[in-house]
N, C-alpha and C positions, 0 to 999 in steps of 0.2 A: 490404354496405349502407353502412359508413362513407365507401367513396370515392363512393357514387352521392350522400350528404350534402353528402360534401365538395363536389363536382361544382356544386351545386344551391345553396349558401353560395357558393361561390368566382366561381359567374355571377351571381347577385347583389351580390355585391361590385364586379364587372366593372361594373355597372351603374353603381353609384356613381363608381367611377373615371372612367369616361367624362362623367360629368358636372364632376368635378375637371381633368380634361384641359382639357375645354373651358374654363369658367369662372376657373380661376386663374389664366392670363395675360393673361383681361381685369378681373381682379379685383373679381369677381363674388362674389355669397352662394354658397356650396355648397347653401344651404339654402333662402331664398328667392329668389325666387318657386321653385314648384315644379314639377317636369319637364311640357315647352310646346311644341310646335312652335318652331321658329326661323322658319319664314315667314309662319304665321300667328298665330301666340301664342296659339293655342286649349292650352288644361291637357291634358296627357296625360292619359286615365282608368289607374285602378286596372289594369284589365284588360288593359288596351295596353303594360303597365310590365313586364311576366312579361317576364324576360331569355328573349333567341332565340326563344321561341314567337311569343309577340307581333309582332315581326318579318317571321315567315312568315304568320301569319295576316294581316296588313294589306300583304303583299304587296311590304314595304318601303317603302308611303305612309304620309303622315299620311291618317288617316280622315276629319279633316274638309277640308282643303283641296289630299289627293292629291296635296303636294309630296316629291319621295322624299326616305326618309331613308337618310342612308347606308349601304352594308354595313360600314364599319368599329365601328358601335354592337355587332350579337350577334358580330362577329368578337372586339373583345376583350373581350367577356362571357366565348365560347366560350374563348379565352385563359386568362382569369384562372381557367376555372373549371378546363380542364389543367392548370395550374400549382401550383391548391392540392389536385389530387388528387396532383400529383408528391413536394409538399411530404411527404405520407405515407407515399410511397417514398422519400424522404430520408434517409442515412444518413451525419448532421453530425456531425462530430467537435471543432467548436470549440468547446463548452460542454461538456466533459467530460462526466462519469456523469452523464448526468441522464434522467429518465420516457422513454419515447418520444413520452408525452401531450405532455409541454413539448416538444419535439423540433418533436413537428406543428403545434401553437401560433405556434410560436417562427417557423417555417418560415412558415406562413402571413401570420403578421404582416409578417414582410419582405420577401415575394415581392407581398401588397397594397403597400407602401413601393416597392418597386420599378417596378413596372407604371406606375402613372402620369408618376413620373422619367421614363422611355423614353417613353411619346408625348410626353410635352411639348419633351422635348429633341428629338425626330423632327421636331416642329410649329413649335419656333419658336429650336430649337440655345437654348436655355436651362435652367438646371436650378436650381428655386428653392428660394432658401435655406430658405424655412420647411420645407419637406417632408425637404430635406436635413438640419436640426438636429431635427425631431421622429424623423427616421431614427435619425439617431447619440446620442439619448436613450434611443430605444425599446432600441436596442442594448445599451447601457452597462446601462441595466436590467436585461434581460436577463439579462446577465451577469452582473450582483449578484446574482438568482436562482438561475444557473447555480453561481457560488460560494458559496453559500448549502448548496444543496444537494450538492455536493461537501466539504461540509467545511471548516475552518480553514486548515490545508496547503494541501489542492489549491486548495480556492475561491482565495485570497488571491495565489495566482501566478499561475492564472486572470484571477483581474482586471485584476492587474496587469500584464498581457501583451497585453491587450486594451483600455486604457488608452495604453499605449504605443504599442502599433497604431495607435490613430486619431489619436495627434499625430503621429506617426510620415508616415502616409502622408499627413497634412494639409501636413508641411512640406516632403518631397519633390517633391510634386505642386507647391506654390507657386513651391519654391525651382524647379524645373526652367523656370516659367513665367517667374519674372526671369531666370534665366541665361539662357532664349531672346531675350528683352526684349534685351539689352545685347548678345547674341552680334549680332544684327540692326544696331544702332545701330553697332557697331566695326566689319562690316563696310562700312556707310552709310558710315562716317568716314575708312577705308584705301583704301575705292574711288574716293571726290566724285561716290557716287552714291547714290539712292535706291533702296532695292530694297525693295519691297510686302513686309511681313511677314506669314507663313504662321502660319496659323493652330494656336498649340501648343493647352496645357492650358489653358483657364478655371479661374476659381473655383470655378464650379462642379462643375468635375469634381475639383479637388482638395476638396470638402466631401462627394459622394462620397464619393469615398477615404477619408476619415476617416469615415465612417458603416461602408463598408466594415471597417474595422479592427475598427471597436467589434463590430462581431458573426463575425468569421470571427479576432482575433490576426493575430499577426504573419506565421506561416507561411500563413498563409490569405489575409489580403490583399494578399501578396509574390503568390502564383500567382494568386491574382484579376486582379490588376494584367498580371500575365504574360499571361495569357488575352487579357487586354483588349487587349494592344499588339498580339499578335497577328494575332487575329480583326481587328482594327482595320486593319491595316498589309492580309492578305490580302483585305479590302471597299477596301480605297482602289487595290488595284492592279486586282484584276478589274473595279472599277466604273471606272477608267480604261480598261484595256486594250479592255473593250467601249464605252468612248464614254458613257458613263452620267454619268461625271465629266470634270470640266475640268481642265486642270491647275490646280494650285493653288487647285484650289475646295477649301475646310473643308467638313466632314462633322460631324454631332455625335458626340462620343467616348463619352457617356455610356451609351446602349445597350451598349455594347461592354463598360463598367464593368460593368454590371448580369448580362449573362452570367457576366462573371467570377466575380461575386458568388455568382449562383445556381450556378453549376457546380461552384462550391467546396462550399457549403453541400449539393449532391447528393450529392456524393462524396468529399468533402475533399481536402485536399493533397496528401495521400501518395498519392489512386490519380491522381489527375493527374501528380503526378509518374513516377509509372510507367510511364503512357503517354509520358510526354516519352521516357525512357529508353530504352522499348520500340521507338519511332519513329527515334532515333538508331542504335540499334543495327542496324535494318533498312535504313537508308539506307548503314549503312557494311558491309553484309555479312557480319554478323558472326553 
């Protein structure tokens, strides 16, 4: 019964996100006016608002002016509400001994933080700072929590380690973003040419990464990050090689972050890392 709860909270949550997705980059109320058609501006009813049923029941129109509403509204309903049933199947290791209640909590809260970062950066390659500093809040919390209930010892290296993390990967991510900056400009300056600069790290993605830190430590958002270049690097060649991308068209990175993030917090480092290993060693026959 708890994950059919979960399910049934985490698409309702879906609901709100999508109205976040939309609304924050034209910097909108989240709260007023309240959910409306976008073609006709007639008020959603109560009944209409049921994440996914409602949906199918109106056939994917609006009721009163029959304009369609997208299928990506119950798709990330449906989304967020897998996501916070997975959060249950979670088995985090970067907050040490802690409930598994806080675990699912803990889980959920970031995986809601997450979900809307990814459309927006999908919709407009932006990723906003407000969502990104109430991320790496909600984190560092957490982990006060976390250390809290670990104890004096553990808590306090805990924290401390996860503190470090998110300056940590705030200042790699930047510093990596100037060094491409000036790598771009010297070769401008040794060529007497211009060459269009490709699109590295944003801001955004390195505040990210420090939201990152604060809730998965050092070890955690090292392989997060890993994850990310990855997965990142294999979408940029297959979406070229089929013609999907252009050359040197940027892509949002962010998404890519956010798996990291979640993939971490599924299984932690250590079993990621074992697959790395496992995967090398298959590849060299051993």
């Amino acid at each position: 019964m708890q994950l059919i709860y979960l399910a049934i909270i985490g698409a309702c949550i879906g609901s709100f996100i999508n109205v976040v997705a939309l609304r924050l980059p034209r910097k909108e109320s989240l709260i007023w006016p309240g959910s409306h058609c976008r073609s006709c501006g007639s008020d959603v009813r109560w009944y209409d608002n049921v994440p996914v049923v409602a949906w199918l029941q109106l056939g994917g129109r609006c009721r009163d002016c029959k304009a369609s509403i997208p299928l990506r509204y119950p798709a990330v309903e449906v989304l967020s509400a897998g996501l916070w049933v997975s959060a249950a199947m979670a088995a985090p290791t970067s907050l040490g001994l802690v409930p598994s209640l806080f675990k699912l909590w803990a889980g959920v809260v970031l995986v809601s933080l997450l979900l809307p970062l990814v459309l927006i950066d999908l919709d407009h390659m932006w990723l906003p700072e407000p969502l990104c500093r109430l991320g790496l809040l909600l984190g560092i919390t957490a982990t006060v929590a976390a250390a809290v209930l670990n104890g004096w010892e553990e808590g306090s290296n805990l924290l401390l380690n996860h503190l470090i993390a998110a300056a940590a990967a705030l200042l790699a991510l930047e510093m990596f973003a100037t060094f491409w900056g000036i790598f771009i400009r010297a070769i401008n300056f040794i060529c007497s040419r211009q060459i269009k600069p490709l699109k590295a790290i944003g801001s955004g993605d390195a505040k990210l990464a420090a939201m990152a830190g604060a809730w998965l430590g050092l070890k955690g958002v090292g392989m997060a990050l890993a994850i990310a270049n990855v997965s990142g690097a294999l979408f940029g060649l297959i979406a070229f090689a089929s013609f999907r991308l252009k050359w040197r068209q940027p892509f949002p990175f962010g998404p890519f972050i956010a798996i990291g993030i979640w993939g971490v917090w599924l299984c932690g480092p250590d079993w990621w890392w074992d697959q790395w290993q496992n995967l090398i060693q298959i590849q060299m026959g051993l």
